[in-house]
Structures are given as C-alpha cells and as structure tokens.
N, C-alpha and C positions, 0 to 999 in steps of 0.2 A: 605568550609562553616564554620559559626559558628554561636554562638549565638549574633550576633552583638545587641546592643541598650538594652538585654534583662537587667532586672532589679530585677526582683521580681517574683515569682513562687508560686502560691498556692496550696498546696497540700490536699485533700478533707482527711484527714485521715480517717473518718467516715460520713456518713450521717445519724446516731441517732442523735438526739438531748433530753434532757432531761428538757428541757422548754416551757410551751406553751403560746407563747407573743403573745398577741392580734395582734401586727401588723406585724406577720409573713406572709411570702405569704405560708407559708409550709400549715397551716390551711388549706386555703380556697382548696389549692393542693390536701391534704388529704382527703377532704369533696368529693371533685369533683372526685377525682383517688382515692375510696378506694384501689386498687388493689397493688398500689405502693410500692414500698419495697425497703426500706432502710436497708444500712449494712455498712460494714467495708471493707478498701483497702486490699487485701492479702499483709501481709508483704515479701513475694518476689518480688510484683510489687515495694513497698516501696524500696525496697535494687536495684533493678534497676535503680530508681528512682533515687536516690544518688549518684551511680557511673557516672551519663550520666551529671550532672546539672554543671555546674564552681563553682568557688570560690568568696566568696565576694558578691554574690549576695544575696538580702533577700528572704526568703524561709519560708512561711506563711500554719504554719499547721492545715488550717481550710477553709471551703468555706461556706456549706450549712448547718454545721452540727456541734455538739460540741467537739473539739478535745480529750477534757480528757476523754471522753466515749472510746476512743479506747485502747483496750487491753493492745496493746505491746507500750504503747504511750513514756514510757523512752526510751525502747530499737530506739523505730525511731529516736527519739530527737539526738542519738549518731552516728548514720549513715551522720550527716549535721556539723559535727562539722569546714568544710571550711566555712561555710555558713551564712550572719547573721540571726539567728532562733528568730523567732516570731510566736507568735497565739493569737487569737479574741476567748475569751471565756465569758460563765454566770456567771463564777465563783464560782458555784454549787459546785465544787470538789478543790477548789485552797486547802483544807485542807487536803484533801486525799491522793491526788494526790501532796502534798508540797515536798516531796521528790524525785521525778522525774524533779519537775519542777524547783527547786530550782539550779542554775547552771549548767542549761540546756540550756535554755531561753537566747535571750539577751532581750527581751523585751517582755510582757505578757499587754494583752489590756483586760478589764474589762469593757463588754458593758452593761451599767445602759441606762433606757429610763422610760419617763413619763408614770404617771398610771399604774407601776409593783407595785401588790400585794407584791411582796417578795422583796421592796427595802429595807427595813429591815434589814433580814435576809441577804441579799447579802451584807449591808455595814457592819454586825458585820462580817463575814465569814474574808471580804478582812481584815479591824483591825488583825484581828487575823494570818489570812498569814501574813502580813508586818510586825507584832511581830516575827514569827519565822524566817523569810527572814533577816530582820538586813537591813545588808549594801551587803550581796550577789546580785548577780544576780538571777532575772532578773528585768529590770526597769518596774514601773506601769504606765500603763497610761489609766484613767476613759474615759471611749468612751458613753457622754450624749448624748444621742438621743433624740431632742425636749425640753419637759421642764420639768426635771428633779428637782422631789420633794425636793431630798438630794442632792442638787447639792452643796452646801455650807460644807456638810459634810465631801464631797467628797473631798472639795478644801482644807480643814484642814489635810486630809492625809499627804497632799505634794507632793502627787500624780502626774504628767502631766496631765492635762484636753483637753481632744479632744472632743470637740462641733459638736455637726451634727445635722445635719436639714432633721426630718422624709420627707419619701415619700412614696407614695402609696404600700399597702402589696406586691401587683403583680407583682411587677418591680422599676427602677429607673427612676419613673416619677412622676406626679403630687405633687413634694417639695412644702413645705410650702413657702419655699424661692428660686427662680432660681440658677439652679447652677452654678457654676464659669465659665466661658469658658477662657481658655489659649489661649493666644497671638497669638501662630501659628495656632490656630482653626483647632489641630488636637487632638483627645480622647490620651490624654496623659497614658490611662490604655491601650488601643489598643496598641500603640509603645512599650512600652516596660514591657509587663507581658502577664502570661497565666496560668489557673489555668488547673489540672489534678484531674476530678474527680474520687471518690472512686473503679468504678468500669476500670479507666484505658484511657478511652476520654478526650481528651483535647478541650477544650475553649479556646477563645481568651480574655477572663476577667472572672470575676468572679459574674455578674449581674444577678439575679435571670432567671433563665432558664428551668424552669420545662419539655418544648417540645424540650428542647437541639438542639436550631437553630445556638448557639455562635460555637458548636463540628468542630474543624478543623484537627484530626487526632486522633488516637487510640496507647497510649503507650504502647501496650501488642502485636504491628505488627511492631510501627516504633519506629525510633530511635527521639526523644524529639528536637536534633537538625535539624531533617531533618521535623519534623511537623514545626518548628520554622520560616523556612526558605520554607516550600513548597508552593504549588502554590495558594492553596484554601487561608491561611494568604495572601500570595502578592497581590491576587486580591482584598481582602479585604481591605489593607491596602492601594492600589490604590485608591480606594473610598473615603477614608478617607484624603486622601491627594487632592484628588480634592474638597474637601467638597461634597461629596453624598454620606455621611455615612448611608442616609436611604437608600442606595440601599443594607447595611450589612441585612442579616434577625435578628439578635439579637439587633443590633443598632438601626430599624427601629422606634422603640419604645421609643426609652430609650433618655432620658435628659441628662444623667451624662456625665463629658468632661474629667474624670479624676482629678479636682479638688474639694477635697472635702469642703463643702461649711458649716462655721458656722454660 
C-alpha cells in the first residue's frame, strides 16, 4: 500500500484560537457546547506524525484553530522539513512569533475578511513582518474573504491575493457565489487530502465539523497510510466517484467541490 493520489495533509496543531470573527462557525459551536474544550496536539503525536507522511507533499499546519498559538510551534515546523510547509493564520502573532516562522515556512497565508474590527491593526502587523522578512522565506499570500475593506492595501504589499467567497458560519454552504465544480465531478479535496485533528482522528478534509461525521480513523491506534487507504475512505470515495456524495455524512451538506471559488 501507499499513499497514492495523496496531496496535502492538514495537521490541527491546536484548536485555540485567539480571534473572535463573526463569521466563525466556532461561536455559535461555543454558544450551543459550552462544555467543549479545546487544546493542543501532544508533540509526540506531532513526531509521529512526521515520520509516517512522504516527501514532497504539502503539509498545512492548521485546521480549526490558530497555529501560532501552539507551544512548540518552531520545534514542529523542523520535523516536516521533506515537506512543502504551509499554514492559514490571523496574523495576531506574525511579529512574535517572526522568528520561528521566518525560514521555516514555504508559504504563510494571511486570512483578512469583511467587517473585521482589527483590519487595521492586522494590515500595520503584516507591513511590519514583510519589513523584517525581506526576500526570506516564506511567500505571503492575503486570503480576502468577501469584501474586504483593505483590499487595495493589501494589493500594494505585493503580496499574492486569494479571493474567496464567504459561506454560511456552520459549514461550506450557502456561498455568496456557487462554488466551482471540476470537470470530473468528483470533490477534488476528497481525492487527495485529509486533515489530523489536534487530538489525533482523522478526517477526510478539512470542512467544518463540530459532530466529527468527516472521522475515518484514529492516528494514536493506526498507521496514516493504512487510514489512507482503509475501507471506511474507499467506501466513501465510492460514492463520490458514482456521484452520491450525499450518501458521505460530512458531504451530505456541504457545497464545496474542492475548487475554491473567487
């Protein structure tokens, strides 16, 4: 066996978050589950994590939550150095946290979105990283969500600009704009990715999931290639391949085809 088709690996480092964006589904999550409780991956699942995954592929250290909040977050970054490393942050800490992530990174995404109070403060922060950064790694790229105030600001950086088109808090549904669908009319995030959250379950993407219906194996019993390749993925991915991806329970829902849509 192996990991055939795979692509991309999302690894949950933590599930703190230190931002409360109105159109998080985490809110309404927290409202409805005070009980909930969020934390950090133990860094020996992390070191496991690393020895099992190939080369070459990208390796996204963030799902539900904001990666700079984790502890040992340099020491992870050094464990993936086959790997192309990425992560999705607020940007809260790009200053703090600049020497960890400075030559670490091959690419660092900075998601800005319409009616943040602190778009402000998040566009003087990034200035001020991309001063100390230079011509190092890692490359920027503005991740606007909807209609983004500073988006012009943004574009002056020189930054790469990635456009997205909000959708409902609770999941990847009701877009402002339909999302894309691919030519073989199969979820292109299905085929080849799967995100590992913080406490060690794995998902088949990375779609908001609060009753964890995406979970197709447990990395703290199995081995990453044998979830990859087991039967609960294959039958899932059956579905998908005949078009009856509502019969996935995390799909049933969801709009997104794997094309993300500006």
């Amino acid at each position: 066996m192996s990991f055939n088709g795979l692509t991309t690996v999302n690894i949950e480092l933590t599930s703190f978050c230190n931002k409360a964006c109105w159109m998080c589904g985490r809110r309404k999550l927290e409202k409805e589950y005070p009980e909930i409780k969020w934390g950090d991956m133990d860094y020996e699942l992390v070191k496991r994590i690393a020895h099992q995954l190939p080369n070459d592929i990208v390796v996204q250290f963030h799902d539900n939550g904001e990666p700079l909040l984790y502890p040992s977050f340099g020491e992870a970054l050094l464990l993936f150095q086959g790997q192309v490393r990425c992560l999705d942050t607020n940007g809260k800490l790009l200053l703090e946290k600049a020497g960890e992530i400075i030559g670490n990174l091959d690419t660092i995404t900075i998601s800005t979105f319409e009616k943040d109070p602190e778009c402000y403060e998040q566009l003087s922060i990034l200035k001020k990283f991309l001063k100390i950064k230079g011509d190092r790694k890692p490359g920027v790229i503005i991740r606007c969500l909807g209609d983004v105030q500073l988006r012009k600001a943004y574009e002056e950086t020189g930054c790469i600009i990635a456009n997205r088109v909000l959708h409902a808090p609770e999941g990847s549904f009701k877009y402002r704009k339909p999302p894309a669908v691919p030519e073989i009319g199969i979820c292109l995030d299905f085929l080849n990715h799967f995100a590992i959250k913080r406490d060690g379950y794995v998902a088949h993407c990375v779609r908001f999931d609060p009753h964890r219906k995406g979970i197709i194996g447990d990395a703290n019993t199995t081995s990453l290639e044998d979830i990859w390749n087991g039967k609960v993925r294959a039958l899932y991915k059956s579905f998908h391949i005949k078009g009856e991806r509502k019969k996935v329970p995390l799909c049933e829902t969801c709009d997104y085809w794997g094309c993300p849509t500006a």
